[in-house]
N, C-alpha and C positions, 0 to 999 in steps of 0.2 A: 610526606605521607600521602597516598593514594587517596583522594575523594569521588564521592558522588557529587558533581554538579550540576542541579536543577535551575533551568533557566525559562522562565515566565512572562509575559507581560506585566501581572500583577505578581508582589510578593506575596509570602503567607502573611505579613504581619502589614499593616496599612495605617499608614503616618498622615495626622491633621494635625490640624491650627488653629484652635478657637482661644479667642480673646488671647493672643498674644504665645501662649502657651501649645507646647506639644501635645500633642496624646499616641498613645501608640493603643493597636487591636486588632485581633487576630480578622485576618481577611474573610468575605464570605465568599462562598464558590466552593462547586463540588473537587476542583482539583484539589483548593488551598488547604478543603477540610480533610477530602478522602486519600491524601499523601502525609498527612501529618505525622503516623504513627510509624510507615514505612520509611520515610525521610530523617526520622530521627533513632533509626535501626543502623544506619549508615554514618561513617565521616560522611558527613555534607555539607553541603552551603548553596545556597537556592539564590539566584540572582534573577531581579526584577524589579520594575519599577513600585516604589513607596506608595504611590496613589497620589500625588502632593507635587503640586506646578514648583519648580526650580525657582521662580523667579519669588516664593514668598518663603522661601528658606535658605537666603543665600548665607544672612549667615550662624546658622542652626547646623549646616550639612554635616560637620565634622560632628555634632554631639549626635546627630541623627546616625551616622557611619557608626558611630560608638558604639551606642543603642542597638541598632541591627545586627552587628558581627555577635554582642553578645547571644543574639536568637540564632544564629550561624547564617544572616541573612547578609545580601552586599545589594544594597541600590545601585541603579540606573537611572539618575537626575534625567527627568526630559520637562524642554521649556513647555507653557500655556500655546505657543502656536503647534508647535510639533504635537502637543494631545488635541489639540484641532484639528488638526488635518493627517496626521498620524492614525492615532485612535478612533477617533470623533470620524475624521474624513476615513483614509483608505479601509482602515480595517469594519468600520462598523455602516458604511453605505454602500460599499463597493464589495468588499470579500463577503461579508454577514450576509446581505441579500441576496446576493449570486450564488454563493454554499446552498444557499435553502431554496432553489429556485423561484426567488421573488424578483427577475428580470425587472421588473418594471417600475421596481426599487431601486437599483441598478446607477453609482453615477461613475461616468468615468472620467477624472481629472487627473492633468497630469501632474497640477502640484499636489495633489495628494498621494502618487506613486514616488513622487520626489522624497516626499515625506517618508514616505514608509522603507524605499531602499535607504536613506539617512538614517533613523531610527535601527533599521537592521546592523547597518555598520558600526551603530555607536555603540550597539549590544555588542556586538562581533570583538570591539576595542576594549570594553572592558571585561569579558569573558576573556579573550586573548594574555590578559594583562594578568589575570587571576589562574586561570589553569594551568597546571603544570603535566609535561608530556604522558605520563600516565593517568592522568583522571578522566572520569568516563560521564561526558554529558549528554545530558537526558532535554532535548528542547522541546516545550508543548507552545500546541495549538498555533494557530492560523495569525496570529500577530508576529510570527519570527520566520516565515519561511522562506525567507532568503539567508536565514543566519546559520544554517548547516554549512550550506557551501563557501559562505565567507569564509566561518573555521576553515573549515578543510582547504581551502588553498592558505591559509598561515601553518595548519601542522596537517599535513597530508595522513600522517600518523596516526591521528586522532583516533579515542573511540565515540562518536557520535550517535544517539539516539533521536528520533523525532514520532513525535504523536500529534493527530491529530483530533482537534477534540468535537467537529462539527463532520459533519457531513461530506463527502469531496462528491459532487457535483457526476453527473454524465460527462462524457466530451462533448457534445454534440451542444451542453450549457456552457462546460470549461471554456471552449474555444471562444465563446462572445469575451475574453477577458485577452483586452490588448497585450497584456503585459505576461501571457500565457505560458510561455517560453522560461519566462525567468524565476517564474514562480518555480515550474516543476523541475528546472536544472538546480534551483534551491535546495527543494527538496531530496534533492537525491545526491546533494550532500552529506545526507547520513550513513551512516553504515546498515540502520535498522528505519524503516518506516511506521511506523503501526496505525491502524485505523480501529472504528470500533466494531464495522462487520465487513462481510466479505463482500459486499454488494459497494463497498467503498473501494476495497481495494481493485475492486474488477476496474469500477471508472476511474482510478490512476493510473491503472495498467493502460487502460485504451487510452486514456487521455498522453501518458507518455509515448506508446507506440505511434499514435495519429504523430503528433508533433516532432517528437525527436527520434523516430523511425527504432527505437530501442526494444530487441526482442526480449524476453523472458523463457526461464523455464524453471518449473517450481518457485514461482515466486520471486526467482534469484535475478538480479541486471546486472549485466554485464557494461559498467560505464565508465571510459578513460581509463581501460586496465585497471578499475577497480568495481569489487563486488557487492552489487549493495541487497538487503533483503527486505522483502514487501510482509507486512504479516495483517491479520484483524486478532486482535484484544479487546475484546469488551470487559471494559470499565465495571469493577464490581463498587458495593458501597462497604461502610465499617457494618457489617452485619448484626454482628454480638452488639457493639452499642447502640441499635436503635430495638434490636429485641431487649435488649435487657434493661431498658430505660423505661420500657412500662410497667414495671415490678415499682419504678420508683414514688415515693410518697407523693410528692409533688404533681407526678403526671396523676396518679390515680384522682388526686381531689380536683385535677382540670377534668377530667374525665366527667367524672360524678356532675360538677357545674354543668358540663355541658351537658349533658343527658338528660338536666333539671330542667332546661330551658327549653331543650326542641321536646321533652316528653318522650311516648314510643315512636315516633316519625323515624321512618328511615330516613337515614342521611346518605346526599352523595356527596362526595370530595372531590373539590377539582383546583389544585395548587399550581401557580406556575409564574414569571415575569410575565409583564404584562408587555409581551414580542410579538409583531406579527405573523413570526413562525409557529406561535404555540394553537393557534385558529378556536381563539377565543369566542370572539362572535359568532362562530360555527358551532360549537358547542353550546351556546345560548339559544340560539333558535332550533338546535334540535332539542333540547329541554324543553322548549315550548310547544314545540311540535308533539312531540310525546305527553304533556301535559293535556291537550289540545284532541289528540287523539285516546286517552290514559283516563278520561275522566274522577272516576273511582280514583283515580292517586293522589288525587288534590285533597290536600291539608294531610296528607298521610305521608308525604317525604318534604323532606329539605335541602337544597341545594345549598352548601356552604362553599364560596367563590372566592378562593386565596390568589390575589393580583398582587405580586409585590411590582413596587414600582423600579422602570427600564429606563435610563434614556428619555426621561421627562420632557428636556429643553429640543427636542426632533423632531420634526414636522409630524412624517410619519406614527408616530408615537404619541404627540398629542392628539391625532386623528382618531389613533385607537382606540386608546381612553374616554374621548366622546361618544365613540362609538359603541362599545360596553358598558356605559354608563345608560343610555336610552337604552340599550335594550333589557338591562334590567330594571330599569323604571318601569319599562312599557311590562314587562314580564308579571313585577310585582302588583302592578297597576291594574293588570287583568286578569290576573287570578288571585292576587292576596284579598283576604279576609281581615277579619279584625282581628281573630286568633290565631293567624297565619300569614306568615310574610316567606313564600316560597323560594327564594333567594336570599343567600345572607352573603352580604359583600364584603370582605376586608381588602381593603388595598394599604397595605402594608407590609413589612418584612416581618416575618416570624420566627422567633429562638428557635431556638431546636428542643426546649421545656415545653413551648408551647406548639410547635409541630407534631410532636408524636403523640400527643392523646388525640390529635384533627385525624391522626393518618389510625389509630385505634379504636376507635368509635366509630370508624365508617364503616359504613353497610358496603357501599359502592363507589371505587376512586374512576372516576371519569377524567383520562389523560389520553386526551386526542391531537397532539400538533400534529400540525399540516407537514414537518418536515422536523426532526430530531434526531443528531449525532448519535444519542443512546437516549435519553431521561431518567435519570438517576433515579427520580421522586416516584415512580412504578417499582424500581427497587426495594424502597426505603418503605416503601404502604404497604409490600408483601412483610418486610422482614417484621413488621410489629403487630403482626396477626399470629399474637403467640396463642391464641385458641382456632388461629386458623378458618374462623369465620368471615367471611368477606369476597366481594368479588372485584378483578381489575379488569376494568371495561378500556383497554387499550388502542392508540394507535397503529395502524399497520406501516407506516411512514416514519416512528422512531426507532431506531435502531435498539431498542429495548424489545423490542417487539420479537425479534430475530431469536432471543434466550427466554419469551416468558411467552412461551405458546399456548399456555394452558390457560392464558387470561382470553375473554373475548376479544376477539380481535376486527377491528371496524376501520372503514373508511373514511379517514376527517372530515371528506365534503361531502357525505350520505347521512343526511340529517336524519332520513327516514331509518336507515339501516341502524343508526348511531340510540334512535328513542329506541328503537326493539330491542337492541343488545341491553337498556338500562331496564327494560321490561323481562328480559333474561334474564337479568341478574339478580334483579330483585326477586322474581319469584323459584330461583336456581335454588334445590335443596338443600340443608346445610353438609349433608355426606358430602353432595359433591363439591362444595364449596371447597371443604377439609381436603377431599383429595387432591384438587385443581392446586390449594396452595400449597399443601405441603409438600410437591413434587417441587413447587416453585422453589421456595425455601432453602431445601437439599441441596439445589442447584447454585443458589446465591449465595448459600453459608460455605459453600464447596468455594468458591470462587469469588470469593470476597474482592476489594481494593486493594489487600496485600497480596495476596495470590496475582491478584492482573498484573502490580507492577514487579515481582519476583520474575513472572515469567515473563515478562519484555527485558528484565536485566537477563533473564536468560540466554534469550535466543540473541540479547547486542553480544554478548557474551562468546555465544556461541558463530555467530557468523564473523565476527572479528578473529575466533579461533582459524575459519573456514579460513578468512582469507590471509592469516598468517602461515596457514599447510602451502596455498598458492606461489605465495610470495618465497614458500625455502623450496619451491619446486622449480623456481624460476631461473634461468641459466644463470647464475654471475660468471663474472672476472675469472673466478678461482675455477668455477666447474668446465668453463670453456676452456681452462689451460692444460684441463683432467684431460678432458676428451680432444683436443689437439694433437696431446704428446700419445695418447692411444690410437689415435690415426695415423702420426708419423709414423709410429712403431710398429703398423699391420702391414703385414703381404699381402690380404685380401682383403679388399673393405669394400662392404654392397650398401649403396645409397638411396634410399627410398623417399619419393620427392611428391608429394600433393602437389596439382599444380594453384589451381583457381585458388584464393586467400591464402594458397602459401608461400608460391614465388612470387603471383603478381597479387595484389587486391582487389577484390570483388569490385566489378563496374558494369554500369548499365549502357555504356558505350562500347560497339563492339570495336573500336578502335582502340583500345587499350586493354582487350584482354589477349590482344596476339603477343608474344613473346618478343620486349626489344631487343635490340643490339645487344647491349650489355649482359641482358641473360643470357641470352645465345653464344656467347662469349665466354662466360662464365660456367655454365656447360657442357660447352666444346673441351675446355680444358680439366675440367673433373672428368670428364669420360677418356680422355685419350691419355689421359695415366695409366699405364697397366695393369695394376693392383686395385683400380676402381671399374666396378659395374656399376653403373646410374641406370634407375628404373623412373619414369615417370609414370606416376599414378593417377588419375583422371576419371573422375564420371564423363568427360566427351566424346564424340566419336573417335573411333581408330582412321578414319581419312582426316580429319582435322588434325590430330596430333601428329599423323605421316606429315600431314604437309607443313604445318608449322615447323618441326624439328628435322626436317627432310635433311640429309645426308651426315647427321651428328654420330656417332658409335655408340647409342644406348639402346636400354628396353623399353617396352611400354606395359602399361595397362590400363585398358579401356572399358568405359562405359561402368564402372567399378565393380571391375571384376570379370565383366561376360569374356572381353578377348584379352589374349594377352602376346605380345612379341619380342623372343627372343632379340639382343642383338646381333644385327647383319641374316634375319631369318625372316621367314613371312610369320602372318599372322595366324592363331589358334584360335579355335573356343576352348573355355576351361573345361567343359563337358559337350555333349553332344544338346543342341537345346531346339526349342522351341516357336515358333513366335507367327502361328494363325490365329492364337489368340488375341491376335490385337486386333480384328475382325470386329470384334465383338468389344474390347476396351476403347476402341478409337471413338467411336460415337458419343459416347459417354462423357471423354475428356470432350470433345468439341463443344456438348452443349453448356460445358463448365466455361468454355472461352467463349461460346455468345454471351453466358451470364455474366461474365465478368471481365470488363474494360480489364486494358493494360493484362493482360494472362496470353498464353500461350502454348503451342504444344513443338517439344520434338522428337521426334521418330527416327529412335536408333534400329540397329536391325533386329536387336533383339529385347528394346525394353521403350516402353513411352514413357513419357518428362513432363510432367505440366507445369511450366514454367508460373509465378506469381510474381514476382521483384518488385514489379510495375505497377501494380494493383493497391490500391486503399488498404490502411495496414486491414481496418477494421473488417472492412468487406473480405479480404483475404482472410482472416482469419474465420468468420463464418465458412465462406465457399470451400477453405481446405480441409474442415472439419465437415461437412456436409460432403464433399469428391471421398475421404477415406471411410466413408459411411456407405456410401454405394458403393464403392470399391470390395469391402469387405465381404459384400452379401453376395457378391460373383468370384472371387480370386481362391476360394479355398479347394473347391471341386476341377481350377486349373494349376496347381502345381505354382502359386504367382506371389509373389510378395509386396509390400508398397515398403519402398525404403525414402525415408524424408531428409533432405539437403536443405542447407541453407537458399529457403525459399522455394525449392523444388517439392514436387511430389514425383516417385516415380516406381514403374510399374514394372517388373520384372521377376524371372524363374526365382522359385527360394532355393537359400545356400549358396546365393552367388555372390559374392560379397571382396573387397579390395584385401583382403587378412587371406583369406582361400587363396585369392592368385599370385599372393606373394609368396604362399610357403612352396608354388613351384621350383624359386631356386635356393632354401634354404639345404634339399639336401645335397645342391650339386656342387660345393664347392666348401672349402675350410675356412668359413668367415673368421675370422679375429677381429675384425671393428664392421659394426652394421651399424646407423643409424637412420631412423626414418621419421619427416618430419609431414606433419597434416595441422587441420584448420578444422575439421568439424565431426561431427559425431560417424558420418562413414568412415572417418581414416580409424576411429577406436577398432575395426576390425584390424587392422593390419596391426596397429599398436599390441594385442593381444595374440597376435600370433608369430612373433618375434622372440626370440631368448627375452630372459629376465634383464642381463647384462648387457644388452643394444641400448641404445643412446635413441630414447622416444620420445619425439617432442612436440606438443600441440603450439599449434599456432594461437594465441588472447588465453584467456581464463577460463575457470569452466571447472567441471566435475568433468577428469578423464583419466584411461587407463595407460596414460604415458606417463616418464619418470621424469619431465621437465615441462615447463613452459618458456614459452620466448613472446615477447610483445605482438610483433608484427612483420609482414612478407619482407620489409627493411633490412630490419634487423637479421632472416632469414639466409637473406645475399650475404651480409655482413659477415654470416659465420659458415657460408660456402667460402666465401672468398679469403677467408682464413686459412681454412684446408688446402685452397688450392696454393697457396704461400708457401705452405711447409716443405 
């Protein structure tokens, strides 16, 4: 039977050992909780490790395996060194710091990279061992991201999902990370990516085009002849359960205590681990600061300061802890009273009974990290403002921020900006309170945690459909025997040939993109068949492809589209054209190639090129969007169009196009077999200007209006040299 399987670092369910004995208990973490209801909607089985070193349950495993399958869970036993340096090491000083740009956090070892591709593989073996060819895995967050692509080279088939649940980094911080490469060929092992906003997925995009030169478009990559897609998902919470948990008996008489205790004191709320992402200390001395400047507000609010504890035994982390511990000393030290203690500290974990009356009673949740994937707990404080009173004094840095706009919104390291927003809020009326949240609300109840993961199974869903359309457009065995016996069987068969990525392969040496032997060869003998016309189609100049193919019996078309020549004839324009406008374009493109190392320009007779290939992907991608920006604001009042190639930009008459110069000999002869084969989005003209019934075929993958695909210029020879056999 077909499953959902979710694969985690941690399980939902988390196995200990005290005095001799098991215990089993539901895991904490916003995945473990905010998938629980969705995951159990599903055949599933969620695979991750137990919580619990290998080495004090050796021999428990099997009652333990028992135990779990009945929750639909399968452990992943990992020894006390590998959570050393697996966990402990790679993923929590090396990924954790560097995701959150805390460089200086930063360690990079290699046995701990050891570790981490080991651990991936040992996932990878027992996923492998469990999945059967139709089920569809879901891998989170930043402890597996080598384990996409492991699957996928054991079931190429696969349908794979990956989320990411922190941050992904700029390129310009990605690249400090030695092991850079393998991280993001990992990832894109999946079929689907997801992130939590779009400012994540931008830096994957650049981060993968910098490295592995991989273009996109919509999202889509095109990698190893397979297609994978980029998307942002932000993470919703169980919304109904945290609204509808303040109705309960329970919360209302925590409520009522608490009220009893601080009196009418406005309270702020400020929940979080105790990480040096979350810029705790930043938020303490803007409290002070505002206190300090706020005079009137002393003894009048209360700051309640929920630290659950991180990563205790970490340098790091006990640093912090000292560190937030002085400065609420010193806090309470200088401004508390004997009636008043202006901070109230819990360093502890808190139920979820006794989190919702702290996130209900608050006036004002103060959730400022210095760097956050999403932060759920700005969620979870809106959804239990079932009178809708309250304000979210938020970060601009956590990815929450990007869906609750209507919260204030602050700079983590602006202590000054950070006390004024709490002096907004607190004296912010309550109308506008009510409106601010209830827009919030709409938004989050709309788009809850089930909604996020429905629509990431959607779109695996749906781009696995995409590239199963690819995969039956693609020539086989059987459609190459179609179109063979329809070749042999035609009197007239006209052959339409892209040349650049479709005979040869794109290279940046111009030593190999002249025509070898073997094509020339190959060529020669398709053209001098009687019943064959061979057209080469070309964005190049028409003297480069005279002299390349100088004395073969075919046609041409140049510069795509503008000239075009019959065979054993001279050369034509398609129209009568143009071209003192480049008078005035030429300057333009020049000062693109002073700006830009590695660019270029070439000047046909009737259209400019400005070449990029060479160029920084990132910097190319600004410069080409900035050159069709000035381009635009002069080309409309000349009759001119900018058509884009792989890595070109180029500048030429509109309506002139490779589709137009090919229907020149569509009426002059009784074709019976046509086909025409191209590589990139200028051959889609000619492909749509072609009968229904011709034989069109792109060269890689792709959204196009041809009725097959073929891999590559290889394979391309492969199936000229078919035809020429017959």
């Amino acid at each position: 039977m077909v499953k959902l399987i979710i694969v985690s670092n941690r399980l939902r369910v988390t196995v200990a050992k005290r005095e001799g004995k098991l215990r089993f208990h539901a895991s904490a973490g916003g995945l473990a909780t905010g998938l629980d209801s969705f995951y159990k909607s599903y055949n599933s089985l969620w695979i991750g490790w137990p919580g619990i070193a290998s080495e004090r349950i050796r021999e428990e495993k099997k009652q333990i395996e028992k135990k779990l399958r009945s929750e639909s869970c399968y452990p992943v036993f990992i020894s006390q060194h590998d959570i050393d340096n697996y966990y402990h090491g790679f993923c929590n000083k090396t990924i954790w710091p560097l995701f959150h740009y805390f460089t200086q956090y930063t360690v990079y070892g290699k046995n701990l990279w050891e570790s981490y591709k080991r651990i991936n593989e040992h996932f990878c073996h027992v996923v492998t061992k469990i999945a059967q060819p139709n089920d569809t895995i879901w891998i989170h967050d930043y402890q597996l991201m080598l384990l996409p692509q492991l699957l996928r080279k054991k079931n190429p088939g696969a349908t794979i999902g990956f989320f990411l649940h922190i941050p992904f980094p700029s390129s310009e911080v990605f690249r400090l990370l030695p092991c850079r490469k393998e991280i993001i060929e990992g990832i894109l092992g999946a079929d689907l990516i997801g992130f939590h906003t779009y400012d994540y997925v931008h830096h994957f995009i650049e981060s993968m085009r910098r490295l592995l030169g991989y273009e996109h478009e919509f999202d889509q990559i095109t990698t190893d002849n397979r297609i994978a897609k980029i998307d942002a998902f932000p993470m919703g919470i169980e919304y109904e359960r945290f609204a509808e948990a303040v109705d309960d008996e329970s919360v209302q008489r925590e409520i009522k205590k608490i009220r009893n205790k601080v009196g009418d004191r406005k309270i702020i709320l400020s929940i979080d681990r105790l990480d040096y992402t979350k810029g705790i200390p930043q938020r303490l001395e803007a409290f002070d600061y505002f206190l300090e400047k706020n005079p009137h507000y002393r003894e009048k609010v209360t700051l309640i300061l929920v630290a659950v504890p991180s990563r205790a035994g970490v340098e790091h982390y006990a640093l912090l802890k000292n560190r937030v511990d002085e400065l609420i000393s010193r806090i309470n030290g200088r401004y508390g009273t004997i009636g008043w203690m202006p901070i109230w500290y819990l360093y502890r974990f808190l139920a979820f009974k006794n989190l919702v009356p702290l996130y209900n009673i608050a006036d004002v949740a103060l959730i400022t990290p210095l760097r956050d994937g999403m932060n759920l707990i700005a969620k979870e404080f809106i959804a239990t403002k079932t009178d809708r009173r309250g304000v979210l004094v938020l970060s601009e840095m956590a990815g929450a921020s990007k869906e609750l706009g209507e919260a204030i919104i602050v700079n983590p390291n602006n202590k000054e900006e950070i006390a004024q927003a709490l002096k907004n809020a607190l004296t912010m009326p309550e109308s506008e309170q009510m409106r601010r949240n209830e827009i919030m609300q709409r938004r989050l109840k709309r788009y809850n945690v089930e909604r996020w993961a429905h629509d990431f199974m959607d779109r695996l869903y749906h781009i696995k459909k995409f590239q199963q359309d690819m995969v039956s457009k693609k020539l086989i065995p059987e459609t190459i025997n179609t179109l063979v016996k329809d070749y042999a069987r035609s009197k007239r068969s006209l052959i339409v040939l892209d040349y650049d990525g479709t005979l040869i392969p794109f290279s940046g040496d111009p030593a190999k993109v002249k025509p070898d032997n073997k094509l020339f060869k190959l060529l020669k003998t398709l053209a001098d068949n009687v019943k064959n016309e061979v057209i080469i189609i070309s964005g190049r100049g028409k003297q480069i492809l005279e002299t390349w193919f100088k004395d073969l019996p075919i046609s041409f078309i140049a510069e795509h589209g503008v000239w075009v020549k019959e065979k054993n004839e001279g050369w034509e324009l398609v129209e009568p054209l143009r071209n003192d406008w480049k008078d005035l374009i030429k300057p333009i493109l020049e000062r693109y190639v002073d700006r830009t190392p590695g660019s270029l320009i070439e000047e046909k007779e009737f259209s400019l090129v400005w070449h990029y290939r060479k160029v920084d992907p990132t910097l190319a991608l600004i410069r080409a969007g900035e050159l069709k920006e000035a381009l635009l604001n002069l080309i409309g009042s000349l009759n001119l169009g900018i058509l884009e190639g792989s890595k070109i930009i180029e500048i030429k008459n509109v309506g002139i196009n490779k589709g137009r110069a090919v229907l020149k000999w569509i009426p002059k002869e009784k074709w019976d077999f046509i086909i025409a084969i191209g590589d990139d989005w200028t051959d889609e003209d000619t492909f749509a200007a072609l009968p229904d019934w011709a034989y069109t075929i792109k060269v890689g993958l792709g959204l196009t209006k041809a009725r097959f695909n073929i891999d590559s210029p290889a394979e391309v020879r492969q199936l000229l040299e078919t035809l020429v056999r017959v």
